[in-house]
C-alpha atoms as a printed R data frame, in Angstrom:
    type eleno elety resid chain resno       x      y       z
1   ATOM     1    CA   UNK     A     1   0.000  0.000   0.000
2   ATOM     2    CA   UNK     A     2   1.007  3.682  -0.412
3   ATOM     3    CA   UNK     A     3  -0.126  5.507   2.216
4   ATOM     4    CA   UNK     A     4  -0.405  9.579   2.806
5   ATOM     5    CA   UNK     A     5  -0.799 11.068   6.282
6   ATOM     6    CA   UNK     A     6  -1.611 14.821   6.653
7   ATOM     7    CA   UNK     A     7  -2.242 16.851   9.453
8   ATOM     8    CA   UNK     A     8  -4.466 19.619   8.608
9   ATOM     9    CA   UNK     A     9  -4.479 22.621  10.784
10  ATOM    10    CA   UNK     A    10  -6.380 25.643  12.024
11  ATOM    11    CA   UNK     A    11  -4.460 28.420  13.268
12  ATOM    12    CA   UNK     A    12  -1.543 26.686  14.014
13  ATOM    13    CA   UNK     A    13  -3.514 23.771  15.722
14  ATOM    14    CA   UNK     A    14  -3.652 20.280  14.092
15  ATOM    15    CA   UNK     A    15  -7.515 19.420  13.949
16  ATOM    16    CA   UNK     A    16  -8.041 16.640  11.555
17  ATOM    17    CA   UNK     A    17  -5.580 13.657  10.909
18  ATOM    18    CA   UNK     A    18  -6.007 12.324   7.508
19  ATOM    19    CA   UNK     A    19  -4.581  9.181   6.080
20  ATOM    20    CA   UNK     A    20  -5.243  8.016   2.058
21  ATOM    21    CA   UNK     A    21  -4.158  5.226   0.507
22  ATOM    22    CA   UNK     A    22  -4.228  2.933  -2.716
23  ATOM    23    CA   UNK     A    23  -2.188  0.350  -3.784
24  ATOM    24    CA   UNK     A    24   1.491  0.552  -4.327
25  ATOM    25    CA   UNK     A    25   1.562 -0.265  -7.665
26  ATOM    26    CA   UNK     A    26  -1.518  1.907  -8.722
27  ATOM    27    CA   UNK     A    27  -0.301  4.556 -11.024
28  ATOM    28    CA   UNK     A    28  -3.469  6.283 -11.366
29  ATOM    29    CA   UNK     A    29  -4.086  7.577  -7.867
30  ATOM    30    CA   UNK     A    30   0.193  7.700  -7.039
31  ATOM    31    CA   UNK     A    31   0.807 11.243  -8.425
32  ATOM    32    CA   UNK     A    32  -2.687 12.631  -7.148
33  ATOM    33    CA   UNK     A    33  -0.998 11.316  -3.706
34  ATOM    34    CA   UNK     A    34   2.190 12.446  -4.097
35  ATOM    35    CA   UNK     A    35   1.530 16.714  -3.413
36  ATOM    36    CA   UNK     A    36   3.757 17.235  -0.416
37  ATOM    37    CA   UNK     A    37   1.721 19.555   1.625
38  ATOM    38    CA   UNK     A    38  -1.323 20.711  -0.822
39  ATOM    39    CA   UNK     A    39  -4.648 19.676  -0.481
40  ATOM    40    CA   UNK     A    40  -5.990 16.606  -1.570
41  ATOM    41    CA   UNK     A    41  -9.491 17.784  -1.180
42  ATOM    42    CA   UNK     A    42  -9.188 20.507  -3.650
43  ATOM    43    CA   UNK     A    43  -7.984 17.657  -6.355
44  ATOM    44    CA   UNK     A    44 -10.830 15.432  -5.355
45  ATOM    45    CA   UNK     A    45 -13.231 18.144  -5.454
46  ATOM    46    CA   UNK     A    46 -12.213 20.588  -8.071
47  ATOM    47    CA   UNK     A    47 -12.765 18.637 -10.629
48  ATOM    48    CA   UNK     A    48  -9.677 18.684 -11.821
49  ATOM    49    CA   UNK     A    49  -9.664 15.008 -11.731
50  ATOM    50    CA   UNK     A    50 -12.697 12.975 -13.127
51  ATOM    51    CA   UNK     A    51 -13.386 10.540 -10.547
52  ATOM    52    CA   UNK     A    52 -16.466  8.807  -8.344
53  ATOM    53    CA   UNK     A    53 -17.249  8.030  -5.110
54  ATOM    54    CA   UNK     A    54 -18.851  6.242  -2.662
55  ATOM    55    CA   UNK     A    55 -21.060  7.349   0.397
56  ATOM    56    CA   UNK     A    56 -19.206  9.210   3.177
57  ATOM    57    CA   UNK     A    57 -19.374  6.625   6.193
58  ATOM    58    CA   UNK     A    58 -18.704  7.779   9.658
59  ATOM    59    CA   UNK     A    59 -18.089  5.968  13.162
60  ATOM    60    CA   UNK     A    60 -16.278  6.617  16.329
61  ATOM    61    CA   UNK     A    61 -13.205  4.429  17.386
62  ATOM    62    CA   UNK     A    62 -11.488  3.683  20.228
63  ATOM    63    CA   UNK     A    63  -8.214  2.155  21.744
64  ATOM    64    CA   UNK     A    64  -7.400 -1.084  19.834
65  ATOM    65    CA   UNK     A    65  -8.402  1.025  16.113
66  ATOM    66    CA   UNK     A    66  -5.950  1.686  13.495
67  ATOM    67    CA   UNK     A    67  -7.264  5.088  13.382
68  ATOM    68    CA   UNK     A    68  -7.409  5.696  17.042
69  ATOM    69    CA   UNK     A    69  -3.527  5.712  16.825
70  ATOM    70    CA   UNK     A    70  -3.101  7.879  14.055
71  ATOM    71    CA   UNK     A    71  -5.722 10.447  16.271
72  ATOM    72    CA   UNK     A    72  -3.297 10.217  18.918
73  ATOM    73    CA   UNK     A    73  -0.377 11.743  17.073
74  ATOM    74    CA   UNK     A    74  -2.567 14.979  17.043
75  ATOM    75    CA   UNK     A    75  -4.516 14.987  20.108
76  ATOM    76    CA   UNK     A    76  -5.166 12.637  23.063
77  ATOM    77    CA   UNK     A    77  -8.615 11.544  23.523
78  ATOM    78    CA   UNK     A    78 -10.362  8.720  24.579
79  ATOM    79    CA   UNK     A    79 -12.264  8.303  21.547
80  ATOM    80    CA   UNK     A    80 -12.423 10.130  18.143
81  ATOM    81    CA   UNK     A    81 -15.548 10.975  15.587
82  ATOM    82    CA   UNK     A    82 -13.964  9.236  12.157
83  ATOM    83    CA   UNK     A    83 -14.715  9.637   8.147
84  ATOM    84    CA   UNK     A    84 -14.219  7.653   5.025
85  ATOM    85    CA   UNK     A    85 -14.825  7.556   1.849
86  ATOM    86    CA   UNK     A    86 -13.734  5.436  -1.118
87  ATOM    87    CA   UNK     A    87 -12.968  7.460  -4.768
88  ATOM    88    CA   UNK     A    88 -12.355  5.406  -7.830
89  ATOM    89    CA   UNK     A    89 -10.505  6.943 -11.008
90  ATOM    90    CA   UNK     A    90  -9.926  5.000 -14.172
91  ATOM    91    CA   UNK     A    91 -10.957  1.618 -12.104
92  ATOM    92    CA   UNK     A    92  -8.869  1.805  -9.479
93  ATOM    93    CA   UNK     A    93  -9.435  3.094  -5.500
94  ATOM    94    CA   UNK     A    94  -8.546  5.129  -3.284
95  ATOM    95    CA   UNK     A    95  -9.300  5.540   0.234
96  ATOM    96    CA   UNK     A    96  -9.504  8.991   2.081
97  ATOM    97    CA   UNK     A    97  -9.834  8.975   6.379
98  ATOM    98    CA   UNK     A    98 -10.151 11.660   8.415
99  ATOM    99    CA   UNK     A    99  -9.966 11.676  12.269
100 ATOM   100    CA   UNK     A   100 -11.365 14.929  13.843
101 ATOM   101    CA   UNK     A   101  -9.644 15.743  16.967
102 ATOM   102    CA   UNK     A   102 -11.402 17.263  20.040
103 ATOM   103    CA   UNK     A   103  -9.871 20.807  19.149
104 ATOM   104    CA   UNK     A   104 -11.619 21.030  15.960
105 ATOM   105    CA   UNK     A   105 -14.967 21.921  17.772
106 ATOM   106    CA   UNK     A   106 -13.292 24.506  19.756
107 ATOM   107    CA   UNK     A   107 -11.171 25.859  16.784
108 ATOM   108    CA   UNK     A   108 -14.759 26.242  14.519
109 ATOM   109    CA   UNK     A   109 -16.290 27.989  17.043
110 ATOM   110    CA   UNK     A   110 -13.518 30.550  18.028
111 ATOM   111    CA   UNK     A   111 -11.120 30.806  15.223
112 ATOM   112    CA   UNK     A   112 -11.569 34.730  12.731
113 ATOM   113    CA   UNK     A   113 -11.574 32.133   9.803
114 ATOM   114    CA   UNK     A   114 -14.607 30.408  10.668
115 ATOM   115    CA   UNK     A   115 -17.459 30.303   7.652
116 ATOM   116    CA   UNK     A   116 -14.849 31.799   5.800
117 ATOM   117    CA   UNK     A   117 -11.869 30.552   3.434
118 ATOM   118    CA   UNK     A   118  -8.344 30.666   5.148
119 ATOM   119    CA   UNK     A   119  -6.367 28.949   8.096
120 ATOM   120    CA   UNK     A   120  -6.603 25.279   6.591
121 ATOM   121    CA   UNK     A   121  -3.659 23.802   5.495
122 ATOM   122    CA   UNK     A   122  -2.312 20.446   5.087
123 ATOM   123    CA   UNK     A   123   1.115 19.183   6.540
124 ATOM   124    CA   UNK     A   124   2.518 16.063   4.979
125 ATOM   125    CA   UNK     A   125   4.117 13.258   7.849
């Protein structure tokens, strides 16, 4: 597998872990993955890429969760509110998850760039 993580912050404060990933030898999805610190979001969405996907799915994990762990390299919390969502280009998939750390709340509801563009940026592992 190749896998991305990203930390994508909000005034300086990491509020969503994100982890994509498709198969290693998968040279569609490979240089949509390969962006260093710009968004994947804006490719997926933009359309600058022509692409389908599945339903957004959403849980809460806890301890003993792959995701759980990659949570914990941004905040500590006991559990965390989790997305994914499966794109397919050309055939082939790719997976995008997102873990939303506690902060994020706080950050929407007290951060200048709130309903606005601005603040967001991604920060490659």
């Amino acid at each position: 597998m190749t896998v991305r993580h990203v930390a994508l912050t909000l005034d300086d404060e990491r509020v969503v872990m994100a982890r994509s990933f498709c198969r290693r030898s998968c040279l569609v999805w490979l240089p949509v993955l390969d962006r260093g610190g710009r968004s994947l979001g804006l490719t997926l969405f933009s359309g600058e890429v022509e692409r389908t996907s599945g339903p957004l799915e959403f849980a809460t994990v806890g301890r003993g969760h792959p995701l759980f762990d990659l949570g914990r390299q941004g905040e500590d919390a006991r559990s965390y509110p989790v997305r994914r969502c499966r794109f397919e280009m050309r055939g082939a998939p790719l997976v995008v998850c997102e873990v939303f750390l506690p902060r994020l709340e706080v950050a929407l509801t007290t951060s200048p760039h709130r309903g606005g563009p601005g603040g967001t940026i991604a920060k490659h592992l």
